[in-house]
mmCIF file of the N, C-alpha and C atoms, coordinates in Angstrom:
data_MODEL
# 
_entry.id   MODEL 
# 
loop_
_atom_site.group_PDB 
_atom_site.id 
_atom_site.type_symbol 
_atom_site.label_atom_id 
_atom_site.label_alt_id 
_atom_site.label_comp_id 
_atom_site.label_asym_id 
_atom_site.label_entity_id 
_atom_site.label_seq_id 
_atom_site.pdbx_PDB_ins_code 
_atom_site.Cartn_x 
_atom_site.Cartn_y 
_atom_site.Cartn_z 
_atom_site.occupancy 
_atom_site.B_iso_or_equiv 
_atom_site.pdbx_formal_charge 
_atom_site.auth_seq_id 
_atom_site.auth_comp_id 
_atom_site.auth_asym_id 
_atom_site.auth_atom_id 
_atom_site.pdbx_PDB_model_num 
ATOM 1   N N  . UNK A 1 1  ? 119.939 89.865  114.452 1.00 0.00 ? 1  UNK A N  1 
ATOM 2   C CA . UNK A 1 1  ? 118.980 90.542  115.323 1.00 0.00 ? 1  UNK A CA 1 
ATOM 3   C C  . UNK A 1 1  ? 117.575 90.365  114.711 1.00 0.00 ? 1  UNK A C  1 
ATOM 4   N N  . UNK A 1 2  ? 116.597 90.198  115.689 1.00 0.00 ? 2  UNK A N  1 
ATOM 5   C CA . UNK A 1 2  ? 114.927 89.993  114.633 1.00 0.00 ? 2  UNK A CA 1 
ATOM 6   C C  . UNK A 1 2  ? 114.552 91.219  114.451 1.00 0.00 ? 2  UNK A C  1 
ATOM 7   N N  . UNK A 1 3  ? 113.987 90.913  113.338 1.00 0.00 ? 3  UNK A N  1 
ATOM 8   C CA . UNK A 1 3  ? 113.251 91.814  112.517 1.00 0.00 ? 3  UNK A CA 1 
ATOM 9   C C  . UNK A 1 3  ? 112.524 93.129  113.546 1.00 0.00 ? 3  UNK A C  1 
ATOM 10  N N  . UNK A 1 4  ? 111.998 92.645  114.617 1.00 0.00 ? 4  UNK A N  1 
ATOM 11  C CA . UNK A 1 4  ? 110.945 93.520  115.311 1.00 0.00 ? 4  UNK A CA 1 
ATOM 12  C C  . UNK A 1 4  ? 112.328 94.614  116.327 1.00 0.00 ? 4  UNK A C  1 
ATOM 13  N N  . UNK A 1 5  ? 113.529 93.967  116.478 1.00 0.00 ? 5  UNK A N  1 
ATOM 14  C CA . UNK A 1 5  ? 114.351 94.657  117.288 1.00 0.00 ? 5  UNK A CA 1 
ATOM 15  C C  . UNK A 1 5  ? 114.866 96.154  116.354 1.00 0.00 ? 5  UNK A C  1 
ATOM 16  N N  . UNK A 1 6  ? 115.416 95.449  115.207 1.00 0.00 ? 6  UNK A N  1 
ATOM 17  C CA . UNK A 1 6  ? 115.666 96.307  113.839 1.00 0.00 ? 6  UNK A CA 1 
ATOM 18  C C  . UNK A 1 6  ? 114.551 97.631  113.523 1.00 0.00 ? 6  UNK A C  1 
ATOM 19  N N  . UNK A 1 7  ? 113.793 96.857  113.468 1.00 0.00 ? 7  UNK A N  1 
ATOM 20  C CA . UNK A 1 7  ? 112.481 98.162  113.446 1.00 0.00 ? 7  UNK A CA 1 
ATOM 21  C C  . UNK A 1 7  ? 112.195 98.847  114.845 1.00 0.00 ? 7  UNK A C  1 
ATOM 22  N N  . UNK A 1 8  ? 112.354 98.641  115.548 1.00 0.00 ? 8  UNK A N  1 
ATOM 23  C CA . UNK A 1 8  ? 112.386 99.229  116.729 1.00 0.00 ? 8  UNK A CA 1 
ATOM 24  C C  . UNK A 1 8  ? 113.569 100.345 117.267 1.00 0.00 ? 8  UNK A C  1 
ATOM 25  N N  . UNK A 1 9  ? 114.524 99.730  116.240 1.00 0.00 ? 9  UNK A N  1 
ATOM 26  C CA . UNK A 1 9  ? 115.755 100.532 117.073 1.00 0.00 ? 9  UNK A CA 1 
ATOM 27  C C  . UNK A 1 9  ? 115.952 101.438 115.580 1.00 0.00 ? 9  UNK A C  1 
ATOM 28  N N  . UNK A 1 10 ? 115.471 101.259 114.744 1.00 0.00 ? 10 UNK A N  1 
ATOM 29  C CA . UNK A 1 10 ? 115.484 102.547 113.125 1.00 0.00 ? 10 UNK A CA 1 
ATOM 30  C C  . UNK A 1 10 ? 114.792 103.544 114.024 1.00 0.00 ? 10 UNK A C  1 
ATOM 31  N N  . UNK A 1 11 ? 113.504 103.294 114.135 1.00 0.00 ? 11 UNK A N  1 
ATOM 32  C CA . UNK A 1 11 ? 112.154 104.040 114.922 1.00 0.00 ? 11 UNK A CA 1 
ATOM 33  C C  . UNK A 1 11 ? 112.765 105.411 115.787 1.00 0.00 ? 11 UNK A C  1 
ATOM 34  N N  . UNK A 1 12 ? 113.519 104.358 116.726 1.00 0.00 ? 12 UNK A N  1 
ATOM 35  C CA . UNK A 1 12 ? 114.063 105.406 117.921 1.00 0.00 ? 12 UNK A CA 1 
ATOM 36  C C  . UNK A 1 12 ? 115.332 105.896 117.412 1.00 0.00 ? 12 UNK A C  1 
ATOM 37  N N  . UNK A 1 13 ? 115.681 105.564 116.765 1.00 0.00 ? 13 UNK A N  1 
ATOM 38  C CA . UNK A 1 13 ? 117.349 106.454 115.777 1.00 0.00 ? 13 UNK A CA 1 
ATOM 39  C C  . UNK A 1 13 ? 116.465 107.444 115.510 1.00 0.00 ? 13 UNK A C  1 
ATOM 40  N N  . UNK A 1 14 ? 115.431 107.408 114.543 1.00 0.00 ? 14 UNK A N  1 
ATOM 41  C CA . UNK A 1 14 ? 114.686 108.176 113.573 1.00 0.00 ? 14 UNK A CA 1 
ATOM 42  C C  . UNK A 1 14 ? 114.409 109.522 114.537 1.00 0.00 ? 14 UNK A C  1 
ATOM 43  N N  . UNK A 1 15 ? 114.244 109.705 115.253 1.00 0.00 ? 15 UNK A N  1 
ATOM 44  C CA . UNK A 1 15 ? 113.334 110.181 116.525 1.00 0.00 ? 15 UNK A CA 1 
ATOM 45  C C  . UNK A 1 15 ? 111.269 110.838 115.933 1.00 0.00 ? 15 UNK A C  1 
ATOM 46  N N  . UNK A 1 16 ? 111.486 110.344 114.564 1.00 0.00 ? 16 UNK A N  1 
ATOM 47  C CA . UNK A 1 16 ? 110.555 111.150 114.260 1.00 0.00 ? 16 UNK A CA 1 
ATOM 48  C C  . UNK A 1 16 ? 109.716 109.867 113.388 1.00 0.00 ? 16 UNK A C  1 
ATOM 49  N N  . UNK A 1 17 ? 107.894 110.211 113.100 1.00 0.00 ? 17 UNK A N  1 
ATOM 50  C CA . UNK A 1 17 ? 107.622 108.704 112.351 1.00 0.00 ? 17 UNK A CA 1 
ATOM 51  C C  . UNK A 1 17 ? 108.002 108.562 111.139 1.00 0.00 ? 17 UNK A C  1 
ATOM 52  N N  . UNK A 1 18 ? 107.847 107.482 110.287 1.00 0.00 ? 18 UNK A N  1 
ATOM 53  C CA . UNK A 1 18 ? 108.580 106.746 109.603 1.00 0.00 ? 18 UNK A CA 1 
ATOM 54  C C  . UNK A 1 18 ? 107.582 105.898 108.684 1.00 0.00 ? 18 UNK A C  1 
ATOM 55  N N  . UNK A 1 19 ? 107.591 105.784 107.240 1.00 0.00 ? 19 UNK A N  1 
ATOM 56  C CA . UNK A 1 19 ? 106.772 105.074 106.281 1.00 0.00 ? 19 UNK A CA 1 
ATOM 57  C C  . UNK A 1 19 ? 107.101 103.726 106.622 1.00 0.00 ? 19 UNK A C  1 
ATOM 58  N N  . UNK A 1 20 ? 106.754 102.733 106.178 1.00 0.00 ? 20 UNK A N  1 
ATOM 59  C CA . UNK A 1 20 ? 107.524 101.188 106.263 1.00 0.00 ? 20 UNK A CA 1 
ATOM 60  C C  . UNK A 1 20 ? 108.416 101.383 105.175 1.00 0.00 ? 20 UNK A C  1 
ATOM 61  N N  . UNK A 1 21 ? 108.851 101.785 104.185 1.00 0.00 ? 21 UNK A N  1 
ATOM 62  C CA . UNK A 1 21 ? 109.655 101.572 103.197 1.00 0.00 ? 21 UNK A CA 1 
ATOM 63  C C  . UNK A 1 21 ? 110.885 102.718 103.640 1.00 0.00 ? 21 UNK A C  1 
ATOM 64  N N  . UNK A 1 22 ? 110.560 103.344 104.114 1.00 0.00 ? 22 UNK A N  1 
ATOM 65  C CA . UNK A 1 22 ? 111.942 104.390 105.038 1.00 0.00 ? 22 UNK A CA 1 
ATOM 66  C C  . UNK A 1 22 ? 112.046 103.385 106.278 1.00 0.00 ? 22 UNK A C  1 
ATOM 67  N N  . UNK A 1 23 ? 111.952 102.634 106.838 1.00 0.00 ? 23 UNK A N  1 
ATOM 68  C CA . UNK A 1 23 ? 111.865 101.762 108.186 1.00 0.00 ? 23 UNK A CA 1 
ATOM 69  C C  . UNK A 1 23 ? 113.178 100.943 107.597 1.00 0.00 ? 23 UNK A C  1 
ATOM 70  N N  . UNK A 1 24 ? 112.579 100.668 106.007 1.00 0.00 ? 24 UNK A N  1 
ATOM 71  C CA . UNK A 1 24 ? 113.257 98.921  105.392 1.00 0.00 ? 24 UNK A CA 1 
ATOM 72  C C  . UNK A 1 24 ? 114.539 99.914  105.150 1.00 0.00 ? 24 UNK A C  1 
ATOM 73  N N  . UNK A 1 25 ? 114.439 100.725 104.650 1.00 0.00 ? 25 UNK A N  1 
ATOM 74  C CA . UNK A 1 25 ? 115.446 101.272 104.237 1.00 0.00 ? 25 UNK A CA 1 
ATOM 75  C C  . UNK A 1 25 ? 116.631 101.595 105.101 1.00 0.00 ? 25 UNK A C  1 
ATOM 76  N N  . UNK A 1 26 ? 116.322 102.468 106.679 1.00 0.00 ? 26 UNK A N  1 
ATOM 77  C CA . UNK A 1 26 ? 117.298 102.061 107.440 1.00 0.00 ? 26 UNK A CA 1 
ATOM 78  C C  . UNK A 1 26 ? 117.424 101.172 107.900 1.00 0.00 ? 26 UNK A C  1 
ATOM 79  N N  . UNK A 1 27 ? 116.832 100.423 108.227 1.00 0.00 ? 27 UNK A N  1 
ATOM 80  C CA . UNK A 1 27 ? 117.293 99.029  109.221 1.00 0.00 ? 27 UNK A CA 1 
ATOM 81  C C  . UNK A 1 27 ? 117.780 97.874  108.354 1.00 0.00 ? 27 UNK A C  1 
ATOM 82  N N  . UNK A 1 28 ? 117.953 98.176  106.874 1.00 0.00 ? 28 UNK A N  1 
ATOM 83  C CA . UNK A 1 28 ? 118.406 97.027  105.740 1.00 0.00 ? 28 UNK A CA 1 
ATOM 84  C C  . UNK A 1 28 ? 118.019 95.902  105.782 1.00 0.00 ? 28 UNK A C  1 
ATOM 85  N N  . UNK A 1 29 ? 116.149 96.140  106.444 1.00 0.00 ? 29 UNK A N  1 
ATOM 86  C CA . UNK A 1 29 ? 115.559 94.750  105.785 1.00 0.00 ? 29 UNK A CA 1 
ATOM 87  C C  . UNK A 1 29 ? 114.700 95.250  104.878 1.00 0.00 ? 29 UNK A C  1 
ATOM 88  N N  . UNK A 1 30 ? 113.946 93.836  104.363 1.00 0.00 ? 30 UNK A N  1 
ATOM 89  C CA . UNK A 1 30 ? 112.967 93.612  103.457 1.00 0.00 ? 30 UNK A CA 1 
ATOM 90  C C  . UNK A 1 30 ? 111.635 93.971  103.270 1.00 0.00 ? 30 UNK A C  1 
ATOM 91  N N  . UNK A 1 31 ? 111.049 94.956  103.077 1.00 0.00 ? 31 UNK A N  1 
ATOM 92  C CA . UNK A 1 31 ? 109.886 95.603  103.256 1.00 0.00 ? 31 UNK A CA 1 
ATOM 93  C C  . UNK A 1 31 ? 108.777 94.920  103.756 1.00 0.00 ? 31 UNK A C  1 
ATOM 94  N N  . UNK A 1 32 ? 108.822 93.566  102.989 1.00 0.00 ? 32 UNK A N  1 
ATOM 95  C CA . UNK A 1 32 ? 107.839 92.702  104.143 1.00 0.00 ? 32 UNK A CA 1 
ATOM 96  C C  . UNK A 1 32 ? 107.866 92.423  105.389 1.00 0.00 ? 32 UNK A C  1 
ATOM 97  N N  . UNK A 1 33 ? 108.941 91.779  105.397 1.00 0.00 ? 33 UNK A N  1 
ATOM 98  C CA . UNK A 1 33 ? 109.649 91.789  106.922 1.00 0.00 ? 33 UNK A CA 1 
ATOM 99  C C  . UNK A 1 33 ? 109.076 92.795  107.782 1.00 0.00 ? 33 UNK A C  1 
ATOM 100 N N  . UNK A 1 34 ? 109.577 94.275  107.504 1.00 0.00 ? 34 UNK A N  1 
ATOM 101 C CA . UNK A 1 34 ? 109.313 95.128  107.938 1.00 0.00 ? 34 UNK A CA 1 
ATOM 102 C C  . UNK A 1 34 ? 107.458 95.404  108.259 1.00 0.00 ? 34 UNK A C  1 
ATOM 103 N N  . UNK A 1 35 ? 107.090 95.091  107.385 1.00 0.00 ? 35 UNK A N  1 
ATOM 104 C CA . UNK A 1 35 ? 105.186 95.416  107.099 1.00 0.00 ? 35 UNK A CA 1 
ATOM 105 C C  . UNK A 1 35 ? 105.316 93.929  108.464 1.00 0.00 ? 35 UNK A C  1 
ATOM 106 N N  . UNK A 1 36 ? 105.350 93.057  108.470 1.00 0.00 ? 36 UNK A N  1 
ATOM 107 C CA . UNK A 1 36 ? 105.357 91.575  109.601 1.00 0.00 ? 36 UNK A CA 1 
ATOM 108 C C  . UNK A 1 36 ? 105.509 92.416  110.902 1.00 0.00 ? 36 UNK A C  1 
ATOM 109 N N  . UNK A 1 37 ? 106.938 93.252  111.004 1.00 0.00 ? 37 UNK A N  1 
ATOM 110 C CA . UNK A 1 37 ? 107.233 93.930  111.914 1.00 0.00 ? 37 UNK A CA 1 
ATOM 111 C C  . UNK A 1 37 ? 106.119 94.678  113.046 1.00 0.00 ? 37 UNK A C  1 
ATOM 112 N N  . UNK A 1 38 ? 106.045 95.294  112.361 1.00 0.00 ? 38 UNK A N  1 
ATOM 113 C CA . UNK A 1 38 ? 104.884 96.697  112.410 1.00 0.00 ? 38 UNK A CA 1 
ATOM 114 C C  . UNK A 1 38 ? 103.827 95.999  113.500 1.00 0.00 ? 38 UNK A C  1 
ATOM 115 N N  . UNK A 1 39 ? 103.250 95.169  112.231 1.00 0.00 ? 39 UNK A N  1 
ATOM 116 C CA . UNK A 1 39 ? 102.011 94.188  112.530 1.00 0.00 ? 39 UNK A CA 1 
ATOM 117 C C  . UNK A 1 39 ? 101.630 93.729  113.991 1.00 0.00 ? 39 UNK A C  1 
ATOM 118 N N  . UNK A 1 40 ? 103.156 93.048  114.305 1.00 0.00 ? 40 UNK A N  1 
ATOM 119 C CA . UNK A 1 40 ? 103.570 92.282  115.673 1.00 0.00 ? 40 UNK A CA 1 
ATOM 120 C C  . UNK A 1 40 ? 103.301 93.694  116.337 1.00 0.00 ? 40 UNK A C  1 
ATOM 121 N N  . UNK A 1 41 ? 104.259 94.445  116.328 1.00 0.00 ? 41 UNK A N  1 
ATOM 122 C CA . UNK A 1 41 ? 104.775 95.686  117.502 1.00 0.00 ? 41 UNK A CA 1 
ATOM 123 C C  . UNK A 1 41 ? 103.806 96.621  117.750 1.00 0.00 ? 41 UNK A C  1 
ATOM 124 N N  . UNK A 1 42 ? 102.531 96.463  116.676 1.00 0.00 ? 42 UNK A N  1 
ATOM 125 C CA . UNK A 1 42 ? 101.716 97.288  117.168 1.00 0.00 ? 42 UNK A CA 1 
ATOM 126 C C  . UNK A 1 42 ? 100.329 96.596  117.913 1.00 0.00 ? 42 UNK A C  1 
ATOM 127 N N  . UNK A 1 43 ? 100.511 95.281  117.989 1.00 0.00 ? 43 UNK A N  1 
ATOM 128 C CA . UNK A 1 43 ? 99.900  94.788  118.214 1.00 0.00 ? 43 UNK A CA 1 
ATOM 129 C C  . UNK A 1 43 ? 100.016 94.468  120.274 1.00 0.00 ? 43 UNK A C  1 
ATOM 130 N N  . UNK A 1 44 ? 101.407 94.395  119.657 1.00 0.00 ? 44 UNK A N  1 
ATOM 131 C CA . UNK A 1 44 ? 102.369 94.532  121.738 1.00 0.00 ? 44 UNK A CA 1 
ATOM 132 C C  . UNK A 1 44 ? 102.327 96.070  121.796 1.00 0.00 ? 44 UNK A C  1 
ATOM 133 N N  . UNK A 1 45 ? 101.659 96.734  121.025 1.00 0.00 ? 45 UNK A N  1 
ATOM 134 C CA . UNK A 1 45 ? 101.794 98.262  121.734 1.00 0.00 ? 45 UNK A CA 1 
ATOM 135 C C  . UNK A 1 45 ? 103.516 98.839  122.219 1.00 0.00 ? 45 UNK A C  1 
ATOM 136 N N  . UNK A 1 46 ? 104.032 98.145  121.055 1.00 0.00 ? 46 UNK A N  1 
ATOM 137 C CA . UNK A 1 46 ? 105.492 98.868  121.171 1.00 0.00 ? 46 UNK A CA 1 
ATOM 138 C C  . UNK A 1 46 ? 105.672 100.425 119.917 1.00 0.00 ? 46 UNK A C  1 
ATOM 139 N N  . UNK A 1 47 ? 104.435 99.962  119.025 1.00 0.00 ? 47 UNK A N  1 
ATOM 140 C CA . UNK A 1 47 ? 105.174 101.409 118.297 1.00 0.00 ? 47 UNK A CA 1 
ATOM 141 C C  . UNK A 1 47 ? 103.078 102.036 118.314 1.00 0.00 ? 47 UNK A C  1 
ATOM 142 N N  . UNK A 1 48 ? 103.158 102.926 117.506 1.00 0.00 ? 48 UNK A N  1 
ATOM 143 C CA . UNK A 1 48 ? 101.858 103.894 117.461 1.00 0.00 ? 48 UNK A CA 1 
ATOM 144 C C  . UNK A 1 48 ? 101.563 104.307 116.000 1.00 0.00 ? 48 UNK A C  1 
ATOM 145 N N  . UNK A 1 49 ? 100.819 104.482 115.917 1.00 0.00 ? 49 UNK A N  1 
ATOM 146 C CA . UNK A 1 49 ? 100.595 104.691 113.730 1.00 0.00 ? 49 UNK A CA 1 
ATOM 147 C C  . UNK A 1 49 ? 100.077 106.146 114.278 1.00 0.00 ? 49 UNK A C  1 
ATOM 148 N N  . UNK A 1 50 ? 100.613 107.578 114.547 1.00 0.00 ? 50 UNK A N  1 
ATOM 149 C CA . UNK A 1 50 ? 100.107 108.370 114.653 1.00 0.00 ? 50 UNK A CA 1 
ATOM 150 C C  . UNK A 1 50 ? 99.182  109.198 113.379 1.00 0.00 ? 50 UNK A C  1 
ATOM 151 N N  . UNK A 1 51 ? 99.667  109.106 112.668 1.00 0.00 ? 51 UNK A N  1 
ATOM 152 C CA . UNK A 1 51 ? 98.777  109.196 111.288 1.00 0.00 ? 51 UNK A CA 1 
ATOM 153 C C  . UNK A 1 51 ? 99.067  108.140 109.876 1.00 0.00 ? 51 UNK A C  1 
ATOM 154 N N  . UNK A 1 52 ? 98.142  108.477 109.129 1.00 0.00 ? 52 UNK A N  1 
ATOM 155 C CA . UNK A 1 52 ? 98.034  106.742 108.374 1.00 0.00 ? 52 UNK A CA 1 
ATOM 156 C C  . UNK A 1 52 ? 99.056  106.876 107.855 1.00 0.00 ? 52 UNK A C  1 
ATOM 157 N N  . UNK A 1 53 ? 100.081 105.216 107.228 1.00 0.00 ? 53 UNK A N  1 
ATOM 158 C CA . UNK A 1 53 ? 100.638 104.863 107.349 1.00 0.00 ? 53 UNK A CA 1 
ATOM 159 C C  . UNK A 1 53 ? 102.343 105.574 107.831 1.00 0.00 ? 53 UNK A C  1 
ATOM 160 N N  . UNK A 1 54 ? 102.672 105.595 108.773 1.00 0.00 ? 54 UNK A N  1 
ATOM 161 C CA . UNK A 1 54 ? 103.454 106.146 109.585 1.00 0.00 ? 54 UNK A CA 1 
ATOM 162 C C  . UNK A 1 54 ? 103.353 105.697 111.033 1.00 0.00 ? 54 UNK A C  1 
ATOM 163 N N  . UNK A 1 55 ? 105.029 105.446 111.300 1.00 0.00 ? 55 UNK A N  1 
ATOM 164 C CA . UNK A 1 55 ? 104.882 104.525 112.431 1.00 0.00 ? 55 UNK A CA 1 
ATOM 165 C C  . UNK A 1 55 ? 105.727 105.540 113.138 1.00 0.00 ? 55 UNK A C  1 
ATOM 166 N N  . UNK A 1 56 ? 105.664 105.040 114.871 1.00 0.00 ? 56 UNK A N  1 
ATOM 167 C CA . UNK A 1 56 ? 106.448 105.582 115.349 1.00 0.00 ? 56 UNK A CA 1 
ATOM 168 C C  . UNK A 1 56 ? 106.652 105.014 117.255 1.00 0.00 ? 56 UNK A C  1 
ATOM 169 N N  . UNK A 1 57 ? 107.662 105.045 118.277 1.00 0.00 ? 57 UNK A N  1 
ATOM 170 C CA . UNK A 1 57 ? 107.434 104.690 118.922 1.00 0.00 ? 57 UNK A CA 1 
ATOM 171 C C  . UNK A 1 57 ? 107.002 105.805 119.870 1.00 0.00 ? 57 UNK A C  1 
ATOM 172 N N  . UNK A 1 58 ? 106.138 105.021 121.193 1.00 0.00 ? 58 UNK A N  1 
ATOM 173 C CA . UNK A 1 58 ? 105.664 106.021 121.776 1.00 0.00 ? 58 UNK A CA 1 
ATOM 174 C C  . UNK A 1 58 ? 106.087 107.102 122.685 1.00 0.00 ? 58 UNK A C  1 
# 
C-alpha cells in the first residue's frame, strides 16, 4: 500500500492529531516516508496541521 494511503488510514484510525513519529509508528513506516507523506497530502489538502507539528485529517 503507498505510503500516503498508510498515513491516511493511521490518521483516521487515530481519530485524533498525530506527531509524524506517532504516524511512523502506527502505520510501520519510516519516518521519512512518513515526513514525504504529510508533504504530498497536505499539499492535496487531504490532511490539516491544526497546530504545529501535528497532523490530522479534516
Amino acid at each position: 500500500m503507498p505510503a500516503n494511503t498508510e498515513v491516511l488510514n493511521a490518521l483516521k484510525k487515530a481519530g485524533k492529531p498525530l506527531k509524524s513519529a506517532e504516524i511512523a509508528a502506527a502505520s510501520g513506516l519510516d519516518k521519512k516516508d512518513v515526513d514525504k507523506a504529510i508533504k504530498e497530502l497536505k499539499k492535496e489538502g487531504l490532511i490539516i496541521s491544526p497546530k504545529n507539528c501535528f497532523y490530522s485529517v479534516p
